[in-house]
N, C-alpha and C positions, 0 to 999 in steps of 0.2 A: 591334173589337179594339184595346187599346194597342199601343203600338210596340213593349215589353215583352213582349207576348204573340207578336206576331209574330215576335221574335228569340229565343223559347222555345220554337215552334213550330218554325224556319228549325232550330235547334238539334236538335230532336228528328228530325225528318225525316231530318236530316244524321248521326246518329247510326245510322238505320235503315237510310236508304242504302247508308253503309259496311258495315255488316255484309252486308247483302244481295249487294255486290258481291265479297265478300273468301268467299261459302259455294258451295261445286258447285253447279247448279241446270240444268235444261234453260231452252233459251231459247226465247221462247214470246212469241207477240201480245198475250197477257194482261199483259206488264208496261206495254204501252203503256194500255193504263189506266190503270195507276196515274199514269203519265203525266198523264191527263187530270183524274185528280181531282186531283192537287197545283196544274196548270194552273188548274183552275178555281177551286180555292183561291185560289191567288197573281194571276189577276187580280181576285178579289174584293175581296180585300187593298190593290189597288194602284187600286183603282176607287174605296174608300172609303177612301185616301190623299187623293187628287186631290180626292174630295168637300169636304173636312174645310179642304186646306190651298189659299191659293194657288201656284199654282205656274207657272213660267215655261219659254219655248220650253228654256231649259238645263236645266232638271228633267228634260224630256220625252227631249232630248239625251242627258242624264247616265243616264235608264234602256235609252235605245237603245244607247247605248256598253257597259252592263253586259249587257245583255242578248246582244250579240254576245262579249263574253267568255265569257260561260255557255257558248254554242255552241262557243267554241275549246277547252275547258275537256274538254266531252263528246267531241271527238273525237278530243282527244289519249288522254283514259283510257279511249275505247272501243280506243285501238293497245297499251293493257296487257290484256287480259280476253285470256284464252288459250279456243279454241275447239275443240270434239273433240266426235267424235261415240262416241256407247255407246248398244246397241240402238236403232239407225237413229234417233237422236234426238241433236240439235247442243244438247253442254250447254258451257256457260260459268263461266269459274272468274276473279277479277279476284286481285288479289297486294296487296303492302304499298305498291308502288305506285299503284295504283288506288285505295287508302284515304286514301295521300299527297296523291295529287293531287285528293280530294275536300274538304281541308282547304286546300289551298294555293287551291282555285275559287273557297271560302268568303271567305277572307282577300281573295283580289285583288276581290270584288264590294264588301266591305265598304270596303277599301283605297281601290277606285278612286272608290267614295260619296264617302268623306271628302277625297280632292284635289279630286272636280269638282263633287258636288253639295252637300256643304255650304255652309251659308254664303250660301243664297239668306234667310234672315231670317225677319221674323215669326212666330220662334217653334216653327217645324215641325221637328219632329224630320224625321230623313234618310230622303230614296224610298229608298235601300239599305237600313235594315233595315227598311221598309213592303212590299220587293218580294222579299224573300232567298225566300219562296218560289215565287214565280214564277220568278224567278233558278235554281234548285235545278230546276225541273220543265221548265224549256230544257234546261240541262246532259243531266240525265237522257234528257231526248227525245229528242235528237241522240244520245249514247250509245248506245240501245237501239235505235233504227233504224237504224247506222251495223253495230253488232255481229247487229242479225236480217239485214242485207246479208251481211251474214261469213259468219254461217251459213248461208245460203239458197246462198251456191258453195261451201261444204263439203259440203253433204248429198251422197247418192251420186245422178248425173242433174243436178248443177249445174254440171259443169263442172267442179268442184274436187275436188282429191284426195280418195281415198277413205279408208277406216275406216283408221289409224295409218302411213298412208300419212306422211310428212314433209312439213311444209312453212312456208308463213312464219307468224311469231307463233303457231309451234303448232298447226296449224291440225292435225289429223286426231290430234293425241296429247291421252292423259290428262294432266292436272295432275299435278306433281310435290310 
């Protein structure tokens, strides 16, 4: 794939994302799938980056450093997804915040590309927009494991308050 297609794919993912996070939905093991297929994507992606171009221990750095962003990214907007239970089942709703901070995760991967890995030369276009969707399938994966932990002491028998019970980040109430 060009670097083109990759930042049109990073694009479109990210577009699906948000939506997905911003609509009611129970939460459920199955999104860690989706997890895995974007993952497998994106080190596809970043495997036939590394084939193509050379690349030096700071490239390798510069994806380590984005890559732990991603992860600070997902568990800050997993603390916006409001979680409540309706019929014995923990559903998850995320806000304008959660859409925000999918745009701002975007920006600081691409951002942090262009201060530290640009600019290694010959020619290669940037591991940031070769790895945005691997970048995207960390975010998400820490998100979704951080928020099936939320829900797994919400349900009733976890420990956490029960059905509309009150509690933090909404935990037992509907979405408003």
């Amino acid at each position: 794939m060009s670097v083109a297609t990759d930042i049109v794919l990073g694009v479109v993912v990210l577009a699906l994302l948000i939506y997905r996070q911003v609509v009611a939905r129970p939460v459920t093991t199955r999104g860690l799938q989706i997890v895995g297929i974007l993952a497998i994507i994106g080190v596809l992606q970043t495997v036939q980056y590394f084939d193509k171009y050379h690349s030096s221990d700071g490239t390798y750095a510069a994806l380590g450093g984005s890559l732990v962003l991603a992860a600070i990214f997902g568990a800050l907007r997993s603390a916006t997804v409001r979680i409540w239970i309706q019929d014995g089942q923990a559903w998850q709703k995320g806000n304008w915040v959660t859409g925000a901070l999918w745009v701002v995760a975007l920006a600081a991967h691409l951002g942090y590309d262009a201060l530290v890995a640009r600019g290694h030369g010959h020619g290669a276009p940037s591991v940031g927009d070769a790895t945005v969707v691997l970048y995207l399938a960390v975010s998400l994966g820490i998100q979704r494991v951080i928020i099936q932990q939320r829900a797994n002491r919400v349900l009733p028998g976890g420990g956490a308050p029960g059905p509309g019970a009150p509690g933090p980040s909404g935990f037992g109430t509907a979405p408003r």
